[in-house]
C-alpha positions in Angstrom: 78.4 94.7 64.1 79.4 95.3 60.4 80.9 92.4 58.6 84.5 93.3 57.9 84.9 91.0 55.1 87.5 88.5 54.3 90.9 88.2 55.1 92.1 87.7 52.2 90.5 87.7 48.2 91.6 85.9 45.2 89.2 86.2 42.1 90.0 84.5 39.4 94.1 85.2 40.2 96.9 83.8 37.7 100.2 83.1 39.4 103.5 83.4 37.0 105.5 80.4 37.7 109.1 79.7 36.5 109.9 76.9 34.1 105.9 77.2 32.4 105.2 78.6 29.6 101.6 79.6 30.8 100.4 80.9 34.3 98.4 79.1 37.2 95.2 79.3 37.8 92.5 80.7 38.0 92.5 80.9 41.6 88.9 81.5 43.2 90.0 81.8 47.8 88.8 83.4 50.4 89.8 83.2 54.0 88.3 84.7 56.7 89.9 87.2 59.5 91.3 84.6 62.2 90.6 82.0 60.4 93.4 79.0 60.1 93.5 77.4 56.4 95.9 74.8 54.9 97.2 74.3 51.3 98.3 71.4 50.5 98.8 69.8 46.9 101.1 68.0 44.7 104.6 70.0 44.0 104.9 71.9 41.3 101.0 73.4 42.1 102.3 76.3 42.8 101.2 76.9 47.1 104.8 78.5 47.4 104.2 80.7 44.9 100.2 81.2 45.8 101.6 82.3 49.4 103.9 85.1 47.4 101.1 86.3 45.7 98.8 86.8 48.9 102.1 88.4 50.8 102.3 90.7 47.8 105.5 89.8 47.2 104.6 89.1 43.7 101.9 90.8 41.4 99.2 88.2 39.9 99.4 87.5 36.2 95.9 88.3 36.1 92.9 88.4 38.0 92.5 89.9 41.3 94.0 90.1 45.1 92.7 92.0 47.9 94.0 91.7 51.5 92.8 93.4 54.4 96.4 93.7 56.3 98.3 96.3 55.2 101.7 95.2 54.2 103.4 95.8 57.3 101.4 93.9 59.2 101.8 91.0 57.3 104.3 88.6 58.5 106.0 85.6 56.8 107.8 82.3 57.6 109.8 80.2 55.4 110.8 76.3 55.4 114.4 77.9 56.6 114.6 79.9 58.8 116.5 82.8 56.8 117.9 84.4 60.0 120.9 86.9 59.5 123.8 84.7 61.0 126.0 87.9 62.5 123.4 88.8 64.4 121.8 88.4 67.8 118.4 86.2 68.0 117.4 89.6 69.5 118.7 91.6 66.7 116.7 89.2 64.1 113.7 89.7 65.6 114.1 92.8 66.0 115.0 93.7 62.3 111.2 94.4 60.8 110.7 96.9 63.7 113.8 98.8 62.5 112.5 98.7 59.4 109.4 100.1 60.3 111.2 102.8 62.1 111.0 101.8 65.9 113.3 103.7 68.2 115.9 100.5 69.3 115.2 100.7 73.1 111.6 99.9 72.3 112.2 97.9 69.7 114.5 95.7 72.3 111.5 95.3 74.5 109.6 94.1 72.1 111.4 91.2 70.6 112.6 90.1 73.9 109.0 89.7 74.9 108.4 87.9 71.5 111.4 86.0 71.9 110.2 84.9 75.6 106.3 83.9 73.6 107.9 81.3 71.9 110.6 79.9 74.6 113.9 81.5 74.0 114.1 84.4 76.5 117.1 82.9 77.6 118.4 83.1 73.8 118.6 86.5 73.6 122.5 87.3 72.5 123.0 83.9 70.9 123.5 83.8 67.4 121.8 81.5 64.5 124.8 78.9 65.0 124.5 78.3 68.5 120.6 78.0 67.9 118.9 74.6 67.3 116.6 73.8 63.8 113.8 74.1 66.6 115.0 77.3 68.5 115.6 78.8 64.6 112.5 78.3 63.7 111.3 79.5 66.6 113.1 82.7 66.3 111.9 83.4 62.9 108.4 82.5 64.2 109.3 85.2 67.0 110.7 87.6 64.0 107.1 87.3 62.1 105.0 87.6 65.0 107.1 91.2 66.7 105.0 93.2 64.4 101.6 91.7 65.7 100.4 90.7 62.0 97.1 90.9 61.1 98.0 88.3 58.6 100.4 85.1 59.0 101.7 83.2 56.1 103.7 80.0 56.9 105.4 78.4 54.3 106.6 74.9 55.0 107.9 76.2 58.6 108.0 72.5 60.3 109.6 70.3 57.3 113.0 69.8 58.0 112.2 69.5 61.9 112.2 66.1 63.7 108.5 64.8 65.0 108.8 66.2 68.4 109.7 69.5 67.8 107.5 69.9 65.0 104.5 69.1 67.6 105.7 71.4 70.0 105.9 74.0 67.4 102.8 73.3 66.6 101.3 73.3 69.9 103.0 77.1 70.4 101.6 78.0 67.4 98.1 77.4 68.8 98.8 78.7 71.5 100.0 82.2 69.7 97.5 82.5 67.7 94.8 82.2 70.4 96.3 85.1 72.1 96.1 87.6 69.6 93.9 85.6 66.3 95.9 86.7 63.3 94.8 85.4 60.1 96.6 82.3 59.3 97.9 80.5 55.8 99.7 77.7 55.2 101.7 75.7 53.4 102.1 72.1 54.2 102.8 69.0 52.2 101.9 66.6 55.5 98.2 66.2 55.8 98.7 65.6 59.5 100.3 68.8 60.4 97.2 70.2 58.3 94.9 68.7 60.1 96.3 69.4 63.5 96.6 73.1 62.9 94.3 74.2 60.0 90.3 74.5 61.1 89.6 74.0 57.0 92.2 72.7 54.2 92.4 73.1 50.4 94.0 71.2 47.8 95.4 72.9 45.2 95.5 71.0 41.2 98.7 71.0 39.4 97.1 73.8 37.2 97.2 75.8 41.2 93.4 76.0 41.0 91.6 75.1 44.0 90.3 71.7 43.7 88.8 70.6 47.0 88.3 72.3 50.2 88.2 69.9 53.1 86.5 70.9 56.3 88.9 69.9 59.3 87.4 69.8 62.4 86.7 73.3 64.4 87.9 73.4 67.8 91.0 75.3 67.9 93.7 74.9 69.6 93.7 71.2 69.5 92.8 69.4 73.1 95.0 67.0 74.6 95.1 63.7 72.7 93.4 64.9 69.5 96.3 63.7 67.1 94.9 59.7 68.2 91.5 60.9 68.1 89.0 59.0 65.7 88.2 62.6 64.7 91.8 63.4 63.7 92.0 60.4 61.6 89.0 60.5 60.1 90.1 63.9 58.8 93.0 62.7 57.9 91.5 60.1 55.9 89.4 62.7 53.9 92.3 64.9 53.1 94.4 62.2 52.0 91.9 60.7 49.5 90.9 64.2 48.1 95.0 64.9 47.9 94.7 61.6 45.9 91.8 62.5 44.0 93.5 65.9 42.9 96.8 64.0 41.6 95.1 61.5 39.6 92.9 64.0 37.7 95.6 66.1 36.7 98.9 64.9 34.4 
């Protein structure tokens, strides 16, 4: 079979950033279709902004992007969960297939079966205030997934979640991704969660280049136990020191 080439392709990309005079970058990245990569790196290196840019959300200052997912079939998550508080979980979920123009019977079906993916079948009519910082997130994880992306982009989703919920989120997001094998990017500032989900990581300089890639072991989803694992640790261990190498070269 053909190779369908990557995912996703930054050449020599500059990212505009608010509150510097000049742009960041260049940006040399490319991720490959179902693959699962972390960015971490210092703040202010721009990841937030680097996950815009690959969304399209934002054009690059320079330099070049190329994606394979067209833009409807690229979903996004945020550190909050941005859900519309009048309406139903359903109806949230539900919103980019109305967008999209899917009739509203079908469009019912399918974020009830997206809301039931990610535990919250039972959530259907409740609204964002009755919901739990878990079952939000979750619901917003439910909202990105309804329009089967071809590309995920996950920007900080677990941050202001407690350990345990953040490690089941985790673990369901394995678990989703297994089932269909969207291309996945994200954002995280705890090398652990990195580790745990990514199967490769890269560290973005405060400049927002790309100054180590880290490979994270490859066996995805995680087994049982692989958080204590010598393996996980070890990993850990390398991503922390080039984290550390990163913010010591750069001012």
């Amino acid at each position: 079979m053909a190779d369908a080439g990557p995912a996703v392709a930054l050449r020599r990309a500059l990212i505009r950033f608010p509150g510097r005079p000049a742009p960041l970058g260049p940006i040399d990245l490319t991720v490959a279709p179902g693959e699962i990569v972390a960015l971490v790196g210092a703040s202010g290196a721009g990841k937030s902004s680097l996950l815009r840019l690959i969304a399209g959300l934002e054009p690059p200052a320079g330099g070049e992007v190329q994606r394979a997912a067209s833009r409807d079939r690229i979903g996004l998550v945020f550190q909050a969960p941005t859900l519309m508080p009048w309406a139903s979980a359903r109806d949230n979920v539900r919103l980019p297939l109305d967008l999209a123009g899917v009739p509203g019977t079908v469009g019912d079906t399918r974020a009830a079966a997206a809301l039931e993916a990610v535990g919250l079948g039972d959530r259907l009519t409740a609204r964002p205030a009755a919901l739990s910082g878990g079952m939000a997130m979750r619901a917003a994880l439910a909202r990105a997934l309804v329009a089967e992306p071809h590309l995920l982009l996950l920007d900080e989703p677990f941050a202001a979640l407690d350990t345990i919920t953040r490690r089941r989120l985790a673990e369901d997001l394995h678990r989703l991704w297994q089932a269909s094998r969207p291309t996945i990017v994200l954002v995280t500032h705890d090398v652990e969660d990195a580790v745990y989900l990514a199967g490769r990581a890269l560290v973005l300089g405060r400049d927002g280049a790309v100054s180590a890639e880290v490979a994270l072991p490859p066996v995805l989803p995680r087994p049982a136990g692989f958080r204590e694992s010598i393996e996980a640790r070890t990993a850990a261990t390398s991503l922390s020191e080039a984290l550390a190498r990163t913010m010591e070269a750069t001012p």
